[in-house]
C-alpha positions as a LaTeX table, in Angstrom:
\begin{tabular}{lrrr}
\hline
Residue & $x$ (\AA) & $y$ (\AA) & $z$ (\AA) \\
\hline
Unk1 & 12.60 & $-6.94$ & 16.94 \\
Unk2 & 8.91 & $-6.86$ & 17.43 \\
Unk3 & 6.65 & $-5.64$ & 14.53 \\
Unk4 & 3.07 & $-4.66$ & 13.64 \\
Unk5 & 2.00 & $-4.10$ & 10.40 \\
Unk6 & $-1.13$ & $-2.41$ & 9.38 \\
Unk7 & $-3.04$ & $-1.54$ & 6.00 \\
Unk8 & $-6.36$ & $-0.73$ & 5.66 \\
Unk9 & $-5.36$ & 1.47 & 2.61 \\
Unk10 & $-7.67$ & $-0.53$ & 0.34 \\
Unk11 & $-10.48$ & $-3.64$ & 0.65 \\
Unk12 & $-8.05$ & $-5.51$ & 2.63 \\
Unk13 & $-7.87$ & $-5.06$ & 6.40 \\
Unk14 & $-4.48$ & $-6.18$ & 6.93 \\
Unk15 & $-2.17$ & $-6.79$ & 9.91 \\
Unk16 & 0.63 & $-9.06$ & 11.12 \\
Unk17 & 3.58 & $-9.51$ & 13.71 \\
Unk18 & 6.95 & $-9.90$ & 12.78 \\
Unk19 & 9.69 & $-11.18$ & 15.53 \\
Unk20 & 12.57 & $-11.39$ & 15.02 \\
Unk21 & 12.36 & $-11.44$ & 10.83 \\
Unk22 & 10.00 & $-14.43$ & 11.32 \\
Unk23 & 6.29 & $-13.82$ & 10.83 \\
Unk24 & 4.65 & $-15.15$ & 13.91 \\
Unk25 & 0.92 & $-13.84$ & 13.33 \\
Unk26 & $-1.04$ & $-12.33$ & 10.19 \\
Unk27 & $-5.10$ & $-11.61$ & 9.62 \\
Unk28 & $-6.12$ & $-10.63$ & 6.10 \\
Unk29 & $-9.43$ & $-10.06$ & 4.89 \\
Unk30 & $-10.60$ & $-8.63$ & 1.37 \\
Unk31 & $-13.75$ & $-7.20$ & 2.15 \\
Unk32 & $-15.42$ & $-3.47$ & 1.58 \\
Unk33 & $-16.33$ & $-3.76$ & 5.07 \\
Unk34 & $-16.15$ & $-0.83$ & 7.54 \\
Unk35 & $-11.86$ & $-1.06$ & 8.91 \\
Unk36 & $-12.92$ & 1.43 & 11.35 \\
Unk37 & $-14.76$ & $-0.92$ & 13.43 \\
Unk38 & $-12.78$ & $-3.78$ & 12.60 \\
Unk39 & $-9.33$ & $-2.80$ & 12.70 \\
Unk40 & $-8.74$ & $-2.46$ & 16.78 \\
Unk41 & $-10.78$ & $-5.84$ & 17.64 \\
Unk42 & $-8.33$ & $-7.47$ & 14.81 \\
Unk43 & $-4.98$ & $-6.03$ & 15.76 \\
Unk44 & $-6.18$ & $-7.25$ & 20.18 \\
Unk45 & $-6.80$ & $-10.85$ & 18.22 \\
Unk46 & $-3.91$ & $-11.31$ & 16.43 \\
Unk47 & $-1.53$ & $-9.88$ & 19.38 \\
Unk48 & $-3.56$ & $-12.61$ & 21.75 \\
Unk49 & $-2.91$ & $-15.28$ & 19.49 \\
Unk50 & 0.75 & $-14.90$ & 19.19 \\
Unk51 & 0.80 & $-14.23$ & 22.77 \\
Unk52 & 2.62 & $-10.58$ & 22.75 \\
Unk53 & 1.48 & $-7.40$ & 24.82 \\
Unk54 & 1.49 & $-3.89$ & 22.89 \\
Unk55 & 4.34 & $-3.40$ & 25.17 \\
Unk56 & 6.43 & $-5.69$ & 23.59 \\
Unk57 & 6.27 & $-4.17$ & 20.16 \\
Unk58 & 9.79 & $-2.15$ & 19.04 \\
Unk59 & 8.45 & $-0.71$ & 15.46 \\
Unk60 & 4.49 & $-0.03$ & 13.96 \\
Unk61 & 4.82 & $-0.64$ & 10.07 \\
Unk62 & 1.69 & 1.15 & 8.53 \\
Unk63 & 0.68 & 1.62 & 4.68 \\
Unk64 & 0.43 & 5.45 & 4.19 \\
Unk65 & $-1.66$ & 5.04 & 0.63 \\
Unk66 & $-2.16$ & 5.99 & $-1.54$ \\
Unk67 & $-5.88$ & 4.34 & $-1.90$ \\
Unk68 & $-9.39$ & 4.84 & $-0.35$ \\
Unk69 & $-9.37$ & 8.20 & 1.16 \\
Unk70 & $-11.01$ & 6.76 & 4.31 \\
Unk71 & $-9.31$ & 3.89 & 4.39 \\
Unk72 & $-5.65$ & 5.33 & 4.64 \\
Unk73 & $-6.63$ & 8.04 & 7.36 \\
Unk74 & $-8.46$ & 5.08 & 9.80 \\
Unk75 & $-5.21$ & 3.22 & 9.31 \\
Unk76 & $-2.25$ & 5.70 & 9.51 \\
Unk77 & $-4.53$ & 7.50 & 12.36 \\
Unk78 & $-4.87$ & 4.23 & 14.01 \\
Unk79 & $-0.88$ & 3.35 & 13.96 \\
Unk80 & $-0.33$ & 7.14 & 15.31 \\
Unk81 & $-2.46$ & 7.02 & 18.22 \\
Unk82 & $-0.55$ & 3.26 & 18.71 \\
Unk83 & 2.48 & 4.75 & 18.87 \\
Unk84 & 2.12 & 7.85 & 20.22 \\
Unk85 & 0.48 & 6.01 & 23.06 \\
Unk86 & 2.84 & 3.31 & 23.12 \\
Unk87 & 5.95 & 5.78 & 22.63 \\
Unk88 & 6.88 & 3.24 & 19.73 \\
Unk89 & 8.80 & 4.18 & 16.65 \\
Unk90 & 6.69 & 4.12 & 13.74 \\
Unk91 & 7.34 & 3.85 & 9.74 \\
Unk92 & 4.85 & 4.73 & 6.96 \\
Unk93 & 5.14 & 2.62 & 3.57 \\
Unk94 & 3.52 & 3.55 & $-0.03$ \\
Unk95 & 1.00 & 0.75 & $-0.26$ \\
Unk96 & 1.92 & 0.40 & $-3.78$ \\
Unk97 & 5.44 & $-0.55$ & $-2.36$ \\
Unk98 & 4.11 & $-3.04$ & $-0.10$ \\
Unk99 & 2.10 & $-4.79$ & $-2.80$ \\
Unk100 & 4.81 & $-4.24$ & $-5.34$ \\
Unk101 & 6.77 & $-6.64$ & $-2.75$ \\
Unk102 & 4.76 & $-9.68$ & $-3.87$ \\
Unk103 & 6.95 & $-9.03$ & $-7.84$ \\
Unk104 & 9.91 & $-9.70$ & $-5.79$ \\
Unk105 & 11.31 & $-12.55$ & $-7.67$ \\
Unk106 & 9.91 & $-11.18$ & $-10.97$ \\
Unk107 & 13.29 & $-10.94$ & $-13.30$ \\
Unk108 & 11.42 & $-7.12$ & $-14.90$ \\
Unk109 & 9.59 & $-4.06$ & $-13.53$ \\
Unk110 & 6.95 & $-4.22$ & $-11.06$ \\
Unk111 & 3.90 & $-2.22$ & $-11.81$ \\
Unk112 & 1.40 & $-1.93$ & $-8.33$ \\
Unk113 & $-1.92$ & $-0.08$ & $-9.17$ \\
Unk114 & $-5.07$ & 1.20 & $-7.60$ \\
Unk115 & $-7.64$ & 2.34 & $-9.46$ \\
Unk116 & $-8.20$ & 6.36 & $-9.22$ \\
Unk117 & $-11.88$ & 6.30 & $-11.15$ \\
Unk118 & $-12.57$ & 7.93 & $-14.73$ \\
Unk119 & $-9.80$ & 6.06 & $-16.59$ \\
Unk120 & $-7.07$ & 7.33 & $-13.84$ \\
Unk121 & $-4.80$ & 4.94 & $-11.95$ \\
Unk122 & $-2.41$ & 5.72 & $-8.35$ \\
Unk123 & 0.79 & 3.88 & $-9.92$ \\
Unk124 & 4.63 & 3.65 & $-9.52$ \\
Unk125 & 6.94 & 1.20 & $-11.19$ \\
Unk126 & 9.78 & $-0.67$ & $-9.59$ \\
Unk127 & 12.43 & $-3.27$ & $-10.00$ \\
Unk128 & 13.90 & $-5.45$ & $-7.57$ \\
Unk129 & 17.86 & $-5.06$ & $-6.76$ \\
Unk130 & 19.88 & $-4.65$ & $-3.39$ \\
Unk131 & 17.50 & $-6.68$ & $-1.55$ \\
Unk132 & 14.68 & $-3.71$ & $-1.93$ \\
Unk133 & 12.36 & $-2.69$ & $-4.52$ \\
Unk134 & 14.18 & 0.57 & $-6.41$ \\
Unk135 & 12.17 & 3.11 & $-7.71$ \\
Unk136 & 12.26 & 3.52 & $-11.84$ \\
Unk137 & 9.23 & 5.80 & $-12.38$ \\
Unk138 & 7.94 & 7.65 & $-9.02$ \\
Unk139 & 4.38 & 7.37 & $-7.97$ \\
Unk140 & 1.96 & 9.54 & $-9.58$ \\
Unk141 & $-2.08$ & 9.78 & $-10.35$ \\
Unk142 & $-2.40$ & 9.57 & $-13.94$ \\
Unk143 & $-4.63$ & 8.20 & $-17.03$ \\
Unk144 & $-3.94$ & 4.46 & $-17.30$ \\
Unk145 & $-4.19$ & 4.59 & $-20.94$ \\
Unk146 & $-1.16$ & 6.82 & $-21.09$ \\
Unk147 & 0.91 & 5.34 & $-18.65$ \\
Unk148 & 0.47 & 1.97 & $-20.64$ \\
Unk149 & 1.49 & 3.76 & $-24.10$ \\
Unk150 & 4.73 & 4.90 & $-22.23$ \\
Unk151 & 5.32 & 1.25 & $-21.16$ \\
Unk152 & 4.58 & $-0.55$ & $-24.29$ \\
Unk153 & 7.33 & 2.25 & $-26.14$ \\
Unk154 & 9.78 & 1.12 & $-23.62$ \\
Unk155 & 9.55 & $-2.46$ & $-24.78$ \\
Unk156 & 10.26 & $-4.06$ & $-21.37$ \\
Unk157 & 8.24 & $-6.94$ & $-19.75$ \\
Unk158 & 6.28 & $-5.36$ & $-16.63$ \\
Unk159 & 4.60 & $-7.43$ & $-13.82$ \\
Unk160 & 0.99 & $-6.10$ & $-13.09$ \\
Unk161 & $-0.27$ & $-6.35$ & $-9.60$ \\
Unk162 & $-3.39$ & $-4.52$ & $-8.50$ \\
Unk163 & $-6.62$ & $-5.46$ & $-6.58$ \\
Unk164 & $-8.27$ & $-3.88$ & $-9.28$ \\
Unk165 & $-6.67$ & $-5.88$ & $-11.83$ \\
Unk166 & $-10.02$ & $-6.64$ & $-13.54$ \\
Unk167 & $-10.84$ & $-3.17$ & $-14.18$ \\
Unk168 & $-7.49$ & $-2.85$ & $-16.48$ \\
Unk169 & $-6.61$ & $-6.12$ & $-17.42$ \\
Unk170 & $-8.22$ & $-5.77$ & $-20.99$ \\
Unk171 & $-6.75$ & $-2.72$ & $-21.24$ \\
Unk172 & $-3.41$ & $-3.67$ & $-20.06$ \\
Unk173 & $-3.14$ & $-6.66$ & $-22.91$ \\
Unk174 & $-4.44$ & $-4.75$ & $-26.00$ \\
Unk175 & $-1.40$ & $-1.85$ & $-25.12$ \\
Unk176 & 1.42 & $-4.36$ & $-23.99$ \\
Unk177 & 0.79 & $-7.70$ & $-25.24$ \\
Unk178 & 3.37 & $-10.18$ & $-24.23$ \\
Unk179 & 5.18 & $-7.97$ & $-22.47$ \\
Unk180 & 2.31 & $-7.85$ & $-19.87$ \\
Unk181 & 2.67 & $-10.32$ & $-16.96$ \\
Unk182 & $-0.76$ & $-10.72$ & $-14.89$ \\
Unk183 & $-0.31$ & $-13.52$ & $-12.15$ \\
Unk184 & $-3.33$ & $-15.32$ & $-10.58$ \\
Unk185 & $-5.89$ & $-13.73$ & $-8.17$ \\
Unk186 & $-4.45$ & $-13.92$ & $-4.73$ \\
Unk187 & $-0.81$ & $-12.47$ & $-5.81$ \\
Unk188 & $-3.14$ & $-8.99$ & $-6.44$ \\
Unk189 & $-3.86$ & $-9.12$ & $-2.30$ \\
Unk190 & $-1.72$ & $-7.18$ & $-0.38$ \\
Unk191 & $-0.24$ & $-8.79$ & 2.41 \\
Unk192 & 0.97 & $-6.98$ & 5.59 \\
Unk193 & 3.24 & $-9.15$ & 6.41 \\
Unk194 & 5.33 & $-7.53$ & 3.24 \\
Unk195 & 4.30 & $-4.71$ & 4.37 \\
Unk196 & 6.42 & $-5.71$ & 8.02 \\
Unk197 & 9.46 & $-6.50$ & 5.53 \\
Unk198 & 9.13 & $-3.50$ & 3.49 \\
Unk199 & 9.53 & $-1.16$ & 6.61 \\
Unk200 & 11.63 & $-3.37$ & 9.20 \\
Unk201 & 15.15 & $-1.59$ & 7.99 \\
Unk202 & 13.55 & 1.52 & 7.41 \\
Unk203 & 14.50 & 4.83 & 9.74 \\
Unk204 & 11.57 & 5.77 & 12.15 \\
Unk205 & 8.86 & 8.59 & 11.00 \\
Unk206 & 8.14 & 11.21 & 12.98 \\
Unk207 & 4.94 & 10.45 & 14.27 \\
Unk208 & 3.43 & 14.31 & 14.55 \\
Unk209 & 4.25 & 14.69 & 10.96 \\
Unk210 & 3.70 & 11.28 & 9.25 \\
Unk211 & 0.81 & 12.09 & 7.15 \\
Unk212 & $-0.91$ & 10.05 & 4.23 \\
Unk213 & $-0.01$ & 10.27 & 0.78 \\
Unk214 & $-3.15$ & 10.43 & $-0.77$ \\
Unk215 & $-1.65$ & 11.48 & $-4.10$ \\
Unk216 & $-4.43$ & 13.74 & $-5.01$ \\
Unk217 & $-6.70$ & 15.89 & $-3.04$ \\
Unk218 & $-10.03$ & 14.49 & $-2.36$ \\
Unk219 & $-12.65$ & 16.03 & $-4.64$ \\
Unk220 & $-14.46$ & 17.75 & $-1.94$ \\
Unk221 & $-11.17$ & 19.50 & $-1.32$ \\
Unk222 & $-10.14$ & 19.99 & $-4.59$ \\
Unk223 & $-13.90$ & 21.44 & $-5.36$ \\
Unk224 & $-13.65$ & 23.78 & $-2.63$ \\
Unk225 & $-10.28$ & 25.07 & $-3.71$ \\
Unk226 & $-11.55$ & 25.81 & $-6.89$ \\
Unk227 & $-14.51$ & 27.92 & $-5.39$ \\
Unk228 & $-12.13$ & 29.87 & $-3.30$ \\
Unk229 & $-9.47$ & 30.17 & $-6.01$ \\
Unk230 & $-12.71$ & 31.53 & $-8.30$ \\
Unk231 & $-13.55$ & 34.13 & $-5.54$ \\
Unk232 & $-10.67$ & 36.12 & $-5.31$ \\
\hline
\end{tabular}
């Protein structure tokens, strides 16, 4: 089986080609550059190098946020148009599952984060069994501060992974102590090519109503709700 894997969901513009459970290609960068103008001419270099047409492809993996508002739509609108185009299945993963997969060999739960602004995190937390990563607490957009209290009562060790990790990491020590586990920089990186294992077994998507998970409404949206919500 042929796979492409895309995530622009945060900094990283991410993709890769799995064949045949092997990964044959992958192009990361980590920079707040514009993915919109990048992300075509990367996914045409990648398939050149490894020498496969879009033809060839049997699945489109794609990270479905939540993260940069912009950033998710350009890449789950980008993997849509692929496989609508391409009449491809296509599979959308949480991209705090796909980073999550990097804990995989971490004996404790898995804690993926993206910073939300104004103390809030986009979080879920995870162990690893059955070959997957299996849910224990389901995504959510909450204060970091609290979510941190309600890990240090549970008294468990918990694996940190996050881009952002620098934003928390005091934060993260002071509530959990030893319990906290913070691995070096380039763990905190998602990689697509996890991304391409997270979603390889996974049951197609529709692709007319695969939609990002955003987790919140974008304040412009949630502003405007208000207004009308205030006018009637």
């Amino acid at each position: 089986m042929n796979i492409l894997a895309i995530d622009t969901s945060n900094h990283v513009l991410g993709v890769a080609i799995m064949k045949d459970d092997q990964i044959t290609g992958e192009l990361v960068t980590n920079l707040a550059k514009n993915h919109s103008v990048r992300l075509m001419p990367a996914i045409d270099k990648l398939m050149k190098e490894v020498q496969m047409t879009p033809e060839q492809l049997d699945k489109i993996v794609v990270a479905k946020g939540p993260g940069s508002y912009t950033g998710v739509r350009i890449g789950v609108a980008t993997a849509k148009s692929l496989a609508w185009a391409l009449q491809t299945p296509i599979v959308g993963v949480s991209s705090l599952e796909a980073i999550g997969f990097q804990g995989r060999f971490f004996n404790g739960t898995i804690c993926p984060f993206f910073d939300a602004r104004r103390g809030l995190v986009y979080t879920g937390l995870y162990t690893w069994g059955n070959n997957k990563l299996e849910t224990v607490y389901e995504e959510r957009n909450c204060l970091m501060k609290e979510y941190l209290n309600m890990l240090a009562e549970e008294g468990r060790s918990v694996l940190f992974l996050s881009p952002d990790i620098s934003l928390h990491q005091k934060a993260i020590t002071e509530s959990l102590g030893e319990l906290a586990v913070i691995p070096e920089g380039p763990y905190h990186v998602a990689k697509p090519s996890y991304l391409a294992l997270a979603g390889r077994n996974r049951e197609p998507d529709n692709v007319h109503t695969l939609t990002p998970n955003y987790l919140r409404l974008a304040e412009a949206e949630a502003n405007w709700k208000k207004q009308q919500k205030e006018r009637t």
